[in-house]
Backbone as numpy.savetxt, mean C-alpha at the origin, in Angstrom:
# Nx Ny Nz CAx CAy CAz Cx Cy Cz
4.00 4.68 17.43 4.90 4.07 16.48 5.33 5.13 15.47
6.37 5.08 15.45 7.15 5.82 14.38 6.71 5.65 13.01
6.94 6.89 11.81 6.37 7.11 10.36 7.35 6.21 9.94
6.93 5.02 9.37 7.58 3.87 8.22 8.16 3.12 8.89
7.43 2.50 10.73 7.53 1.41 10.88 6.31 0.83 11.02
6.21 -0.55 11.26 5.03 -1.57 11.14 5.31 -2.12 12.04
3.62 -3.17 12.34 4.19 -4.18 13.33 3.50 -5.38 12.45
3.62 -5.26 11.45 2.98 -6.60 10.44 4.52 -7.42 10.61
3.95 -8.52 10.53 4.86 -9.62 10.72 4.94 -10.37 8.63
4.71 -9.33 8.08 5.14 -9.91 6.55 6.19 -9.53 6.46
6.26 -10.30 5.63 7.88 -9.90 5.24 8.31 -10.41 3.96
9.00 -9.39 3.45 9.21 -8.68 1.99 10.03 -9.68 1.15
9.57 -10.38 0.44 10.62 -10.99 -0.60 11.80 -10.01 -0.84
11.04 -9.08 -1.26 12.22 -8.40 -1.95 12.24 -7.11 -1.02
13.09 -6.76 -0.50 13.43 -5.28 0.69 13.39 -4.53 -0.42
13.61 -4.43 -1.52 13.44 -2.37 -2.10 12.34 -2.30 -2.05
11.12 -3.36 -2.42 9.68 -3.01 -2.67 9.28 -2.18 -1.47
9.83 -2.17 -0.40 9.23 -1.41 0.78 9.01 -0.30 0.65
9.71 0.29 -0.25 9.56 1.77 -0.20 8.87 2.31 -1.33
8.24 1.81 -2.32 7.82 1.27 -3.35 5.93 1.11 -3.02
6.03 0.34 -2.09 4.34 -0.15 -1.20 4.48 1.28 -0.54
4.81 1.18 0.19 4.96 3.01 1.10 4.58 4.24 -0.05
4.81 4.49 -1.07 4.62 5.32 -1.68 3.48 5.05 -2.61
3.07 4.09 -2.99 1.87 3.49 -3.65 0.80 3.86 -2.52
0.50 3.34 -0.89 0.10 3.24 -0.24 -0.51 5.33 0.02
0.26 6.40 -0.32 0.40 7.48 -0.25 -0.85 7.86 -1.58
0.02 7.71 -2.60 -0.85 7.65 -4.13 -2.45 7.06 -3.82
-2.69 6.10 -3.20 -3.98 5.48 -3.18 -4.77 6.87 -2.38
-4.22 6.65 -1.32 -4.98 7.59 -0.46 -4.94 8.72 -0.75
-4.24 9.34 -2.04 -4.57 10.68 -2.37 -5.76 10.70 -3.06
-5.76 9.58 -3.89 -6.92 9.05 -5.24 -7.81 9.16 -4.50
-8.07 8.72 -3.15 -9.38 8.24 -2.15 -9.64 9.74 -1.80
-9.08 10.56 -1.63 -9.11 11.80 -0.78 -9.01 11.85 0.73
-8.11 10.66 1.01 -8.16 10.09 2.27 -6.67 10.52 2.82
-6.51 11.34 4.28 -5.64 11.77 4.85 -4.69 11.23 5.80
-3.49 10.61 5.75 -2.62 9.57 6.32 -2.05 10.37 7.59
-2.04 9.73 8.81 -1.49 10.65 9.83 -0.28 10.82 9.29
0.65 12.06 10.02 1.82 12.42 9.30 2.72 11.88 10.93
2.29 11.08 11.56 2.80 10.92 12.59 3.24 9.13 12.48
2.32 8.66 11.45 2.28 7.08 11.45 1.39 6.36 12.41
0.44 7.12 13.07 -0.14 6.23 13.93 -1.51 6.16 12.99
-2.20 5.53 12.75 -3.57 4.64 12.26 -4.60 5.08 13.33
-3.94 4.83 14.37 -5.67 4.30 15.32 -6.62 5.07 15.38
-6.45 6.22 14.92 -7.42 7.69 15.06 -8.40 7.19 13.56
-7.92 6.58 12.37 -8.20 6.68 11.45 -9.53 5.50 11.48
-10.65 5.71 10.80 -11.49 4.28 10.48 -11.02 3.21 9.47
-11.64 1.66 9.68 -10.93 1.00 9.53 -11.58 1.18 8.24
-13.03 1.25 7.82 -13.48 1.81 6.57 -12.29 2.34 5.89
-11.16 3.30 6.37 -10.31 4.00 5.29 -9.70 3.69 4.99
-8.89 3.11 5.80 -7.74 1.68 5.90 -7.98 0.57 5.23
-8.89 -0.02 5.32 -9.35 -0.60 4.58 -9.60 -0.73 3.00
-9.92 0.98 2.85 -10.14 1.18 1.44 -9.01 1.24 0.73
-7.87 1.50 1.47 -6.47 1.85 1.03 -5.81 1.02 0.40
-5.97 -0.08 1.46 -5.85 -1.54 1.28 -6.06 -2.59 0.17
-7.37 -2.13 0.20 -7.79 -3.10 -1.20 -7.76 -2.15 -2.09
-7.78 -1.13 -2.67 -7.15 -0.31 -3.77 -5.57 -0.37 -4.22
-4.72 -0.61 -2.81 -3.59 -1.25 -3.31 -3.36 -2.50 -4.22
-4.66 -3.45 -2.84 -4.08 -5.05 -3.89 -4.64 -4.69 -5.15
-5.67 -4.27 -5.57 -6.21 -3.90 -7.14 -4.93 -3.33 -8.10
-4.42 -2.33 -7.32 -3.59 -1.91 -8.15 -2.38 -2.85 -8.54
-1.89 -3.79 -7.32 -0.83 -4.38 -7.55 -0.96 -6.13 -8.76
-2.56 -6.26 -8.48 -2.68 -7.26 -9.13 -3.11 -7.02 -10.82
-3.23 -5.53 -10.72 -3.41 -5.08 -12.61 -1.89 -4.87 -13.00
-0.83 -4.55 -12.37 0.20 -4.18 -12.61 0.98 -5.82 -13.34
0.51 -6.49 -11.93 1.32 -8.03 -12.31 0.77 -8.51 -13.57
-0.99 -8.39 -14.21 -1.58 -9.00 -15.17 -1.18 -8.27 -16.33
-0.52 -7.02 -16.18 0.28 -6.16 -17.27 1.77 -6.98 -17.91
2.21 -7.10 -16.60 3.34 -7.47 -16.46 3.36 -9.26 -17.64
2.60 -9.68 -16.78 2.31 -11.05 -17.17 1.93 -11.04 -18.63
0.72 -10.13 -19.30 0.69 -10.19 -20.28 1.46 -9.97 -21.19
2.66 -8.82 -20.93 3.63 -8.94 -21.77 4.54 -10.03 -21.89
4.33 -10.89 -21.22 5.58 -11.74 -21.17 5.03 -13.14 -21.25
4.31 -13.09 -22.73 4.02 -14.64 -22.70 4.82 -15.51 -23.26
4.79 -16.49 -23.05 5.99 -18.34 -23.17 5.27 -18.15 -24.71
């Protein structure tokens, strides 16, 4: 599979965020010290890393929203 396609069947409220998660997804795994094939394929990789990537994203994305949220109270 080609670099910056998927076969996840989510799908994006919003299409700019794609590129947005893609580059967050980069940032994590630098933080981790963790090395992304430059080819796009995963399967070589453990799911341990993938994994870690993963939930360091949602962390990140759900402090961002409680930022977000906190500024913007009713």
């Amino acid at each position: 599979m080609a670099a910056g396609q998927s076969r996840s069947s989510n799908q994006l409220v919003v299409q700019q965020a794609a590129q947005a998660l893609e580059q967050l997804k980069y940032e994590v795994a630098q933080e981790l010290g963790i090395q992304i094939p430059a080819d796009g394929y995963y399967g070589y990789m453990a799911t341990r890393d993938t994994g870690a990537i993963g939930g360091h994203m949602v962390r990140r994305l759900v402090q961002i929203a409680e930022q977000q949220l906190s500024g913007n109270r009713f």
